[in-house]
C-alpha positions as CSV (number, residue, x, y, z in Angstrom):
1,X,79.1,109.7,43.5
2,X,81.5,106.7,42.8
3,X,83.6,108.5,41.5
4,X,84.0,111.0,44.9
5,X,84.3,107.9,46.6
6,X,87.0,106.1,44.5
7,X,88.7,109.5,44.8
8,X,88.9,109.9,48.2
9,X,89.9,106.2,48.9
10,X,92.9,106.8,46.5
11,X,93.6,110.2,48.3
12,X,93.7,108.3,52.2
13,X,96.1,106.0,50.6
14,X,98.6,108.3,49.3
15,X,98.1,110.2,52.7
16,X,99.4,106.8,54.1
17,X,101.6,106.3,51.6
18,X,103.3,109.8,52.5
19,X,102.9,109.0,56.3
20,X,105.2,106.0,56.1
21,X,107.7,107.8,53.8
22,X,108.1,110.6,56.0
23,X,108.2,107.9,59.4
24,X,111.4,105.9,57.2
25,X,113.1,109.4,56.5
26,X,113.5,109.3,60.5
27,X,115.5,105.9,60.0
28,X,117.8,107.1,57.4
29,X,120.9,109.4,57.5
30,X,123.3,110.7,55.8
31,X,127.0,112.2,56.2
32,X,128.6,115.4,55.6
33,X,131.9,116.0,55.8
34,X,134.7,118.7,55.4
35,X,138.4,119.2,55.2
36,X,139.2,116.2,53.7
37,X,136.9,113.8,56.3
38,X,138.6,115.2,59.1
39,X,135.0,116.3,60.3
40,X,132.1,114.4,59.5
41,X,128.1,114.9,60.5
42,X,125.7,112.1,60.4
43,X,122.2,113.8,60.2
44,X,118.5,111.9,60.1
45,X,116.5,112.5,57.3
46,X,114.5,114.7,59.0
47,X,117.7,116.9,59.5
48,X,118.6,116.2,63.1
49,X,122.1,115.8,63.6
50,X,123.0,112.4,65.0
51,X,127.0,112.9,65.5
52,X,129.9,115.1,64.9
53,X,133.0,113.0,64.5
54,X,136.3,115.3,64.5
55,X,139.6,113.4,63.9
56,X,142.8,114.9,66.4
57,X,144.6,116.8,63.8
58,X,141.4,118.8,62.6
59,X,142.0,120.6,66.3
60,X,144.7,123.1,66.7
61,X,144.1,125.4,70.2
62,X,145.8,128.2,67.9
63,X,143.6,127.8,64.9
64,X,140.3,127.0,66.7
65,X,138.3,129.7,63.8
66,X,139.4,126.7,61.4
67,X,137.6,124.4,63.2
68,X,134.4,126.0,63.6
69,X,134.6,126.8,59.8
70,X,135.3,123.2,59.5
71,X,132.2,121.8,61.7
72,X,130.2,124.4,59.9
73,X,130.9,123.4,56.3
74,X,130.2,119.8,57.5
75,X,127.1,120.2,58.9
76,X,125.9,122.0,56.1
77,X,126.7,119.7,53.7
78,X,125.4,116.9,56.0
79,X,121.8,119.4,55.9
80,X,122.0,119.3,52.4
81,X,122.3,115.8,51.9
82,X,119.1,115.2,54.1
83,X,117.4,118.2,51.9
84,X,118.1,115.9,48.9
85,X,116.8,112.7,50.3
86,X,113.5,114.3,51.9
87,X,112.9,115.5,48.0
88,X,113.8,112.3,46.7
89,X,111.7,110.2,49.6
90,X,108.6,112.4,49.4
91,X,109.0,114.0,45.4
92,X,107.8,110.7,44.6
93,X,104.2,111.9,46.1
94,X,104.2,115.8,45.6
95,X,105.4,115.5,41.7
96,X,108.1,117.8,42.6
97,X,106.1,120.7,44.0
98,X,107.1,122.4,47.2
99,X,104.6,121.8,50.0
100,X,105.0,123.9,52.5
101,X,105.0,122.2,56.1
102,X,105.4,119.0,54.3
103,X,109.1,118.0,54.8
């Protein structure tokens, strides 16, 4: 019966644990970027995008397929990024498995 309760003390504790690591992935971001930096995404760790930055010379009213492509790429990569960092945040306390629902 000690042993049940040691258990389950160590299991609310990494439940906690894995509560604040998820609550500090919402403070972090991370940028994407494409065509050289001309477009750049900042997205949260929990993969909501924060800004699109697009420099002047990325837009061209006769090319605008370009830019899409470009915003595109960027957010993706941005998405990515944020993929990576939920793993790394919260891989820490899953071992590496997928969780579903988790992050």
């Amino acid at each position: 019966m000690n042993n049940m309760n040691q258990m389950m003390k160590q299991v609310k504790k990494m439940q906690e644990q894995m509560l604040k690591a998820q609550e500090e992935l919402a403070t972090k971001t991370v940028e994407g970027s494409s065509g050289g930096g001309v477009v750049t995404v900042q997205v949260s760790g929990h993969k909501q995008v924060m800004s699109i930055n697009i420099k002047p010379e990325a837009v061209d009213p006769d090319d605008v397929e370009m830019l899409q492509d470009l915003v595109m790429t960027a957010v993706n990569d941005a998405l990515a990024k944020a993929e990576e960092l939920a793993n790394a945040d919260m891989g820490k306390f899953t071992g590496g498995m997928k969780i579903p629902g988790l992050f």
